[in-house]
C-alpha positions in Angstrom: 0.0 0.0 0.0 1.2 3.5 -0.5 1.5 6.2 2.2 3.2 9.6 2.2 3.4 11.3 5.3 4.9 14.4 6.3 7.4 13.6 9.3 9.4 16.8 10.6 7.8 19.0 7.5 9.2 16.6 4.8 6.8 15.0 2.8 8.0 10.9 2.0 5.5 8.5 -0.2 6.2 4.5 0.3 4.6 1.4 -0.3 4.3 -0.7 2.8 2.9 -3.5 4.1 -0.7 -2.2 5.7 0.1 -4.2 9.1 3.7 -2.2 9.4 3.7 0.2 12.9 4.3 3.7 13.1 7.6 3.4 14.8 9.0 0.7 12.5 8.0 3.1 9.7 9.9 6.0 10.7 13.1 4.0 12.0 13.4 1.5 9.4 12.0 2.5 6.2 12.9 6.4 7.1 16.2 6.3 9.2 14.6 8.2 12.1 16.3 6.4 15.2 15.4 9.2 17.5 12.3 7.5 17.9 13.0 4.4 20.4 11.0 1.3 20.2 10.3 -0.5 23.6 7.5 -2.6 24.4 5.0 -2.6 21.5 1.9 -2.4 23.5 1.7 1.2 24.6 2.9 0.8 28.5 6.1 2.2 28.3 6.2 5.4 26.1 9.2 5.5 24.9 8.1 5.5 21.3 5.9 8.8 21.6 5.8 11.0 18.7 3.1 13.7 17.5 0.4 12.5 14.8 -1.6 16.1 13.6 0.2 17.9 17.0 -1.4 15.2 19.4 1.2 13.0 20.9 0.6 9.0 20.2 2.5 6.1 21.1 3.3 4.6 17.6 4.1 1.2 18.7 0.3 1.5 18.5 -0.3 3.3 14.9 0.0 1.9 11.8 1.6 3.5 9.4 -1.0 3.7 7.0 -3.2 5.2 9.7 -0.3 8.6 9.0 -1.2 8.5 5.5 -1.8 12.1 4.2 -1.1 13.2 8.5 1.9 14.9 9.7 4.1 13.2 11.9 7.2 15.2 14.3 9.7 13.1 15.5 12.3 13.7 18.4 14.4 14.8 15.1 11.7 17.8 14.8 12.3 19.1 17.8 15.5 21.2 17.1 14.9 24.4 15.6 17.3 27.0 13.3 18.2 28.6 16.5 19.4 25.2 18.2 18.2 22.9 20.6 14.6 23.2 21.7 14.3 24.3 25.0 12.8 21.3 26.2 16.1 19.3 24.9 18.1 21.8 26.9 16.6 21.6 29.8 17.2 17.8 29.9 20.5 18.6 29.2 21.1 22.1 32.1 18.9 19.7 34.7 20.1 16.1 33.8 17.0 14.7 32.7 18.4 11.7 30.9 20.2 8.8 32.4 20.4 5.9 29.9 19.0 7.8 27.9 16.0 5.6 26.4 12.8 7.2 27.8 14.0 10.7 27.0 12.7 11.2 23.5 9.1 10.4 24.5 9.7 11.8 27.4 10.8 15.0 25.4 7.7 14.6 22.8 5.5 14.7 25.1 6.4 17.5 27.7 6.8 20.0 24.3 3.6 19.4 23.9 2.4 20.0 27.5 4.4 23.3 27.5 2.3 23.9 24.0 -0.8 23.9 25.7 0.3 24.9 29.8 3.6 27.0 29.3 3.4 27.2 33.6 3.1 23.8 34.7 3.3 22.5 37.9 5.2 19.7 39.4 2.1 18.0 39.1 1.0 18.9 35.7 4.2 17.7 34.7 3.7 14.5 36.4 0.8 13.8 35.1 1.7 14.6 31.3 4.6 11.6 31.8 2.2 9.6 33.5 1.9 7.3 30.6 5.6 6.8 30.2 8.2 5.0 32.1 11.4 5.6 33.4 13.4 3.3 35.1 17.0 5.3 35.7 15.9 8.7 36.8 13.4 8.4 39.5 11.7 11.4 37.5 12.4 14.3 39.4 14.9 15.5 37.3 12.4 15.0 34.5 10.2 17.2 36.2 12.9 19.7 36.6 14.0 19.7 33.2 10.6 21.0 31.9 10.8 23.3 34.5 13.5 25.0 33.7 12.3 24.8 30.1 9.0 26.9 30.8 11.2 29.4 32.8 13.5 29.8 30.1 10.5 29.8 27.5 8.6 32.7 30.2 11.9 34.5 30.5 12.5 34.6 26.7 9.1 36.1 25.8 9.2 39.1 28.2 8.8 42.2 26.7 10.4 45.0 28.8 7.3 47.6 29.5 7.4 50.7 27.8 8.7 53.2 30.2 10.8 50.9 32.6 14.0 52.7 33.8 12.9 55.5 32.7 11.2 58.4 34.1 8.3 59.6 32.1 9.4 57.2 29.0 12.6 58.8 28.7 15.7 57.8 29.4 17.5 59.1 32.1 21.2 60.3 31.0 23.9 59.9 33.9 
């Protein structure tokens, strides 16, 4: 069967077999390793990637169930400027361990920050909920998206008109 599905804004058509999953679709017929492949019934999350901007576990998703869909990857996540700020924040709070959870682990708390960019501990908590780590103990997880929302808060302030200044000018020394 033929499929094309945009993964990480690039548009690839191939013909597959209509049983194929998601995550062997984007590792082995498109090279995209970022996403890991774990359990293959959904209880682990390790394999989360975005179908249409939701996040999905596609150890659960055929492939032909993308077809004419947009996929992001882990891959998708690093933008012109550099690392996301969600993959930095794994990196400034040690978020990782071995290293296998973190790309649904990082899938999945961009898209939280999408939709909540102040998340609590507990928000964040229960965004992972559905995915397992077994190295971290996830409280550096939880920091790491953290420290991502700051960052993200801190990056869209606009100084207010006016501030060190007295009547919107600027005071010479």
């Amino acid at each position: 069967m033929e499929i094309t599905v945009t993964v990480n804004n690039q548009a690839y058509t191939r013909d597959i077999e209509p049983r194929l999953l998601l995550v062997h679709f984007l590792r082995d017929e498109l090279g995209l390793t970022g996403t890991h492949w774990g359990c293959d019934t959904s209880n682990c999350g390790v394999c989360v990637v975005w179908l249409d901007e939701v996040p999905v576990k596609s150890c659960t998703v055929l492939a032909v169930m993308a077809d004419g869909h947009r996929v992001r990857t882990v891959e998708g996540l690093e933008g012109t400027d550099g690392l996301d700020s969600v993959q930095q924040g794994f990196v400034e709070c040690h978020g990782l361990q071995c290293g296998f959870c973190t790309p649904g682990m990082m899938m999945t708390s961009r898209w939280l920050l999408d939709h909540n960019p102040d998340p609590s501990g507990e928000d964040i908590r229960e965004a992972i909920s559905g995915q397992l780590c077994r190295c971290t103990g996830y409280e550096n997880i939880v920091r790491s998206v953290r420290w991502a929302a700051e960052h993200e808060a801190a990056a869209s302030a606009v100084p207010v008109a006016g501030e060190g200044t007295e009547s919107g000018m600027e005071v010479q020394a």
